[in-house]
C-alpha positions as CSV (number, residue, x, y, z in Angstrom):
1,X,-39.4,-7.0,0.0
2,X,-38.3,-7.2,-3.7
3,X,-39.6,-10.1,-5.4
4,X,-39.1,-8.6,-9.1
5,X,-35.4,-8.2,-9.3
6,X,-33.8,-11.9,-9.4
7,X,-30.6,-12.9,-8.2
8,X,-27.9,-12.7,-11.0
9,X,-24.5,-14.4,-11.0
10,X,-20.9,-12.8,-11.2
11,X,-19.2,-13.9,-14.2
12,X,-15.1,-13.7,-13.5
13,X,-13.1,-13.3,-16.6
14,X,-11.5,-10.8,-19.4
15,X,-9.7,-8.1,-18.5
16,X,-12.0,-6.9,-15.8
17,X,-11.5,-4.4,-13.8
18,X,-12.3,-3.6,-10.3
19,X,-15.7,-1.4,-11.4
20,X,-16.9,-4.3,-13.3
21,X,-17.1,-6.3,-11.0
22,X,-18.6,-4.2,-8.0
23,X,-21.0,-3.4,-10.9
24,X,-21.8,-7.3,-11.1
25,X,-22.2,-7.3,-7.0
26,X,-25.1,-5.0,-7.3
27,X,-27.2,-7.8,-9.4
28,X,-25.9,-10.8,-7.3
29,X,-27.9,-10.7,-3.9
30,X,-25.1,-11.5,-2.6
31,X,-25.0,-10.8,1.1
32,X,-21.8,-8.1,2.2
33,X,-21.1,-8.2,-1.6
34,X,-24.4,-5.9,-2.3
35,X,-23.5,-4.0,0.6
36,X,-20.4,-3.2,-0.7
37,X,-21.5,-2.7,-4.3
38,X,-24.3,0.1,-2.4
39,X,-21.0,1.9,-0.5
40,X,-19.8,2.3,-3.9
41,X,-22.7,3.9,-5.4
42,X,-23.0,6.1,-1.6
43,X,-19.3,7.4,-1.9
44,X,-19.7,8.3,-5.3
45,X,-22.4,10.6,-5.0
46,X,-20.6,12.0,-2.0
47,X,-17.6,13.0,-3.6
48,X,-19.1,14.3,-6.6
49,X,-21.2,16.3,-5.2
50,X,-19.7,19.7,-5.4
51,X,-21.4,21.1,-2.1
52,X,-21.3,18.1,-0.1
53,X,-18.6,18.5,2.8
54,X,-16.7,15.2,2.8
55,X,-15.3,13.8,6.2
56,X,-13.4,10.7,6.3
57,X,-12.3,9.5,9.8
58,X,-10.5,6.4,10.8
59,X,-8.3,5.1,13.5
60,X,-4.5,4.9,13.9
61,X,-3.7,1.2,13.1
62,X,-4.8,1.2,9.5
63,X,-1.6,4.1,8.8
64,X,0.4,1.2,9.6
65,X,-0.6,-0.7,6.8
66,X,-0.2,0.1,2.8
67,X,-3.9,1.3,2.7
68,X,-2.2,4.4,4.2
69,X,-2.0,5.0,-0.2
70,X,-5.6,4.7,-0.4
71,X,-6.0,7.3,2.3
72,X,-3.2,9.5,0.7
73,X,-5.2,9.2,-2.9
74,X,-8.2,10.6,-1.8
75,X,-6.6,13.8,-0.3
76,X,-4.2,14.2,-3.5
77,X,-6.1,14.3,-5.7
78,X,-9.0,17.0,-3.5
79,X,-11.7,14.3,-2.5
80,X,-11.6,14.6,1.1
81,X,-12.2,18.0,3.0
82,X,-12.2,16.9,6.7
83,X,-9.6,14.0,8.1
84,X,-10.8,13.3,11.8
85,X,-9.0,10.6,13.3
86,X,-6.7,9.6,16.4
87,X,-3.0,10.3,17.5
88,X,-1.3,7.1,15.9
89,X,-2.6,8.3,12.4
90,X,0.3,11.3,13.1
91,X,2.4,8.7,14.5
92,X,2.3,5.6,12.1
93,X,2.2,8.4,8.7
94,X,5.2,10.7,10.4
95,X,7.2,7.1,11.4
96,X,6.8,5.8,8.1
97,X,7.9,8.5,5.8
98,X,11.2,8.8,8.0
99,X,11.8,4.6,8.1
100,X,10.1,1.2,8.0
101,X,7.7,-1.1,9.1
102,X,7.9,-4.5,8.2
103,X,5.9,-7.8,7.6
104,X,5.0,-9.7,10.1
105,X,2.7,-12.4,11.3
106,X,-0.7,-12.2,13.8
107,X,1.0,-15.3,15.9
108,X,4.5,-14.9,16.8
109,X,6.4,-14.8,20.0
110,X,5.7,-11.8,21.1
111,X,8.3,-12.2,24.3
112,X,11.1,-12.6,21.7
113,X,10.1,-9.5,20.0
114,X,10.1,-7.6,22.8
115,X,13.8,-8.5,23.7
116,X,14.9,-7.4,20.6
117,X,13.2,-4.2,20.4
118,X,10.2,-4.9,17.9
119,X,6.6,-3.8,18.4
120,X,4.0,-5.9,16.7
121,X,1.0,-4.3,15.4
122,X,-1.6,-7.4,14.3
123,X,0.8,-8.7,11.2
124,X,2.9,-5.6,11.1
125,X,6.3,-5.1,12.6
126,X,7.2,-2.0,13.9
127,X,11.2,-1.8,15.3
128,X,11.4,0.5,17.9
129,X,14.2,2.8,15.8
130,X,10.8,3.0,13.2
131,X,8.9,4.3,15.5
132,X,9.2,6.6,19.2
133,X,13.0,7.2,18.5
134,X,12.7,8.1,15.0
135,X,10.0,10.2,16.1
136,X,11.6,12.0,19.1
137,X,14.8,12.9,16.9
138,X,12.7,14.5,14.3
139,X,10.1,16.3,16.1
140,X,11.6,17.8,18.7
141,X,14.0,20.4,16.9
142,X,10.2,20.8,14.6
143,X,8.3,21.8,17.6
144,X,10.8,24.2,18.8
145,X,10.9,25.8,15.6
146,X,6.6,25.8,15.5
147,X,6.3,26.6,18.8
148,X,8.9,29.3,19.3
149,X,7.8,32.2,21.2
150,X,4.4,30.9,21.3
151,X,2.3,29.9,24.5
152,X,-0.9,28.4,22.5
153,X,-1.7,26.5,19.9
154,X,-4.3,24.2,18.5
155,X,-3.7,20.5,17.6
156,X,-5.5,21.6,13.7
157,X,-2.4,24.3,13.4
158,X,0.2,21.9,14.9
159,X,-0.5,19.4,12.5
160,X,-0.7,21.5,9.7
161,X,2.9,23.0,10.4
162,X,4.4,19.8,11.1
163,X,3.0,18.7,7.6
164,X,4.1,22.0,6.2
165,X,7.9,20.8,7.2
166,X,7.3,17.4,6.1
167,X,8.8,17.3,2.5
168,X,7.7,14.1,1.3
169,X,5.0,13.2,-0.7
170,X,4.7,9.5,0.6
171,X,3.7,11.7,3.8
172,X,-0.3,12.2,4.5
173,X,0.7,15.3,6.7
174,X,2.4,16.4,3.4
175,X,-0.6,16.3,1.1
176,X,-3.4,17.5,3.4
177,X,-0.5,20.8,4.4
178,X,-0.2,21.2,0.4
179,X,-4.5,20.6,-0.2
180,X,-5.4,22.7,2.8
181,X,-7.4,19.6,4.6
182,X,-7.5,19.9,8.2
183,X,-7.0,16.9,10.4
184,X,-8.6,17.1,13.4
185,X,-7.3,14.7,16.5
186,X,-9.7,15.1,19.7
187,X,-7.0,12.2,21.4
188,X,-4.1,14.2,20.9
189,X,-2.0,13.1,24.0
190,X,-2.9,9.6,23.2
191,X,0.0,8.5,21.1
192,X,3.9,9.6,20.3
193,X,3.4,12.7,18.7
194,X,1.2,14.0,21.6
195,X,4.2,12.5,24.2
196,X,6.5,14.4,22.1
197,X,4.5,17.6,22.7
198,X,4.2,16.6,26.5
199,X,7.6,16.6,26.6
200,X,8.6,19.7,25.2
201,X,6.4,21.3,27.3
202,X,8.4,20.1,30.0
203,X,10.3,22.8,29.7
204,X,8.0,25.2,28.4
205,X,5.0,25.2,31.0
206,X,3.1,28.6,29.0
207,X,2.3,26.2,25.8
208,X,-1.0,25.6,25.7
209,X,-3.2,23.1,23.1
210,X,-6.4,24.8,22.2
211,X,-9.1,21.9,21.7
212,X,-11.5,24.7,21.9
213,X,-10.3,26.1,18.6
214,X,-10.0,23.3,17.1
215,X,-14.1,22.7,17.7
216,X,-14.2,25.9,16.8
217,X,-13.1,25.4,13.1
218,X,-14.7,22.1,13.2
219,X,-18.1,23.6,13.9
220,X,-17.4,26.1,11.2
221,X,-17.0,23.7,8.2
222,X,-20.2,21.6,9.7
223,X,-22.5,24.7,10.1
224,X,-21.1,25.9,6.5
225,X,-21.7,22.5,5.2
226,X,-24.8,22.6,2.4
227,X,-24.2,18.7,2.7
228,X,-22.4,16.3,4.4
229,X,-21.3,13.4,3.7
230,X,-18.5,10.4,5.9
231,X,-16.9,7.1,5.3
232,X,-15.9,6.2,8.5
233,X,-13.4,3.4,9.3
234,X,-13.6,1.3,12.8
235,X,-15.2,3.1,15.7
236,X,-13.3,5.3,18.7
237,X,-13.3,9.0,19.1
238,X,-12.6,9.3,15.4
239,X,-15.9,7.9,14.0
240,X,-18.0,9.4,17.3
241,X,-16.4,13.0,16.5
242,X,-17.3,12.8,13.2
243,X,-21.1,11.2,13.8
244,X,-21.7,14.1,16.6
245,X,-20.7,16.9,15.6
246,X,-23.0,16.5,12.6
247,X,-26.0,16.4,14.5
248,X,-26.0,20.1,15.1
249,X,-26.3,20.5,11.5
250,X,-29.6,17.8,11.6
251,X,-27.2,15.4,10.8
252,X,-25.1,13.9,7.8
253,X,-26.6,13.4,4.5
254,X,-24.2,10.6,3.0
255,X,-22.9,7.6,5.7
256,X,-20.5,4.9,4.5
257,X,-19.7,2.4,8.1
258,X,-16.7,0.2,7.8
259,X,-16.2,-2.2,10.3
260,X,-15.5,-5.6,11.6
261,X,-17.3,-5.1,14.9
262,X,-20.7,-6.5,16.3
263,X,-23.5,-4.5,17.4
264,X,-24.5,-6.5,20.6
265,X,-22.2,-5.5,23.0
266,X,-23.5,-1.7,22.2
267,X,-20.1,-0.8,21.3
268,X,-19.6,2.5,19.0
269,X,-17.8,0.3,16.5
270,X,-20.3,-1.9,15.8
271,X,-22.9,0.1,15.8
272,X,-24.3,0.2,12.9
273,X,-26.1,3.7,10.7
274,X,-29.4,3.1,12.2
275,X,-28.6,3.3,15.6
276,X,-27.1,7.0,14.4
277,X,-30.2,7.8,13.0
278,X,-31.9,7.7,15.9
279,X,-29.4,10.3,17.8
280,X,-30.0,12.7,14.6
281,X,-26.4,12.1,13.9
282,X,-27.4,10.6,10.3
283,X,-30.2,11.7,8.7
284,X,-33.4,9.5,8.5
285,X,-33.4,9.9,4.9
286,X,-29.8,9.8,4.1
287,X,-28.5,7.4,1.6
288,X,-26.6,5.1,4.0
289,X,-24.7,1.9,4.2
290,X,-22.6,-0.2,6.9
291,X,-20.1,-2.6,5.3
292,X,-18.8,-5.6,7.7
293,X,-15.4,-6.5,6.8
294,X,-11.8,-5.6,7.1
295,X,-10.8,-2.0,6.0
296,X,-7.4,-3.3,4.2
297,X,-9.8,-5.0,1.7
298,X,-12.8,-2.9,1.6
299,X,-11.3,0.5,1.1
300,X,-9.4,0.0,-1.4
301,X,-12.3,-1.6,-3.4
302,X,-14.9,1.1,-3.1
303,X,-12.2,3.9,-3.6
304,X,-10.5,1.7,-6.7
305,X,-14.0,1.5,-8.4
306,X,-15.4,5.4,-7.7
307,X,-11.6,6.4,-8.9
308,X,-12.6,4.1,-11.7
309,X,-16.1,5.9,-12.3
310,X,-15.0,9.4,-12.2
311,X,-11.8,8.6,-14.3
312,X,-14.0,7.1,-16.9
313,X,-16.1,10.4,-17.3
């Protein structure tokens, strides 16, 4: 307990900017708002840290939203080494550099939509000629190019060919093709793009996906890792991929949690960096920090004010 550092107020005003104030949340003992100022300081380090391996994993739904930027920034401009995250992320980023999604509400009728051919994702809308046929029209004549006279290949490779053919630089595929940053999806089948794979093999019964190489080159950046370091959005087989893999390296070094889950239910999502600890998936004496809160607000905060930081330098 800290009895010597008192509890300082924000002052709003001026042309401040986004660092300023996290800086003031550090002083103001101010529940989530000092856990979100500590994230800050946490990612920096990470991503300055020349020999620290950065993953950032997070799940599908948050590529349907305009925080999709915030993810693209970090791999621009070389922040981010490892993407691990689930099928929709290829979906929603593929989807949306071809057509769009549109604003919606959380309560609507959702009967109504369906008659007229409209997917609702929380507040997001998502017209069916946005999504699985836009997607089917486009990948298809890509995988028969990819795929052409070959009977395996691993969902690391796929990816990274589809973004090599994806000539857009709104495009997250596009950027982590042109930085050389894997994305790894263990869930592959779980979403459009893997039903678009499903369905060309259809008619090509040799093609095989090799998960095994794909842990295979995951296990290679963990064991070459001198650090590591993840922010990991939500929970799933993104943020559990990311968590234990990294515990055959002792575990990672640097953990930023962002959720909006609770811990009771024992759920991976809301559990928070301690309970990791105690697997050896985070260090015990990592510099760690679980944020509660929605992702659309908190990410681009920490990663506004670190861009901020290292801008500034």
């Amino acid at each position: 307990m800290n009895t010597k550092k008192p509890v300082v107020d924000i002052k709003i005003g001026g042309a401040m900017t986004v660092n300023d104030l996290i800086s003031q949340m550090s002083n103001c003992g101010g529940f989530t708002a000092k856990k979100l100022s500590d994230a800050v300081d946490i990612t920096e380090r990470m991503l300055k840290k020349k020999d620290c391996t950065v993953f950032l994993s997070f799940p599908a739904c948050i590529m349907a939203t305009g925080t999709r930027g915030v993810i693209i920034e970090l791999v621009k401009r070389g922040l981010v080494d490892v993407i691990i995250t689930t099928c929709g992320t290829l979906d929603h980023d593929l989807a949306r550099t071809w057509k769009k999604y549109y604003h919606g509400e959380f309560i609507m009728d959702d009967a109504k939509l369906y008659d007229e051919g409209i997917n609702r994702l929380g507040n997001v809308l998502v017209p069916n000629s946005s999504y699985g046929l836009i997607l089917e029209k486009k990948m298809q004549p890509m995988l028969k190019k990819i795929l052409k006279d070959r009977d395996s290949i691993s969902t690391r490779e796929l990816i990274d060919q589809v973004g090599a053919m994806v000539n857009d630089e709104s495009s997250l595929l596009y950027w982590c093709h042109k930085n050389n940053v894997p994305i790894f999806v263990p869930g592959i089948t779980d979403g459009s793009f893997g039903s678009q794979v499903w369905m060309y093999w259809q008619e090509h019964r040799n093609l095989h996906m090799d998960l095994f190489q794909d842990e295979q080159d995951l296990m290679d950046m963990v064991f070459d890792a001198k650090e590591s370091g993840a922010i990991m959005i939500g929970g799933g087989i993104s943020k559990h991929h990311t968590i234990w893999w990294n515990q055959f390296r002792g575990g990672l070094d640097h953990a930023v949690y962002l959720t909006t889950a609770e811990e009771y239910d024992g759920s991976l999502s809301g559990a928070r960096v301690r309970e990791a600890v105690s697997w050896g998936k985070v260090k015990a004496a990592a510099d760690y920090m679980t944020v509660e809160g929605d992702a659309t607000i908190t990410l681009p905060i920490i990663v506004s004010a670190v861009l901020e930081r290292m801008d500034s330098e």
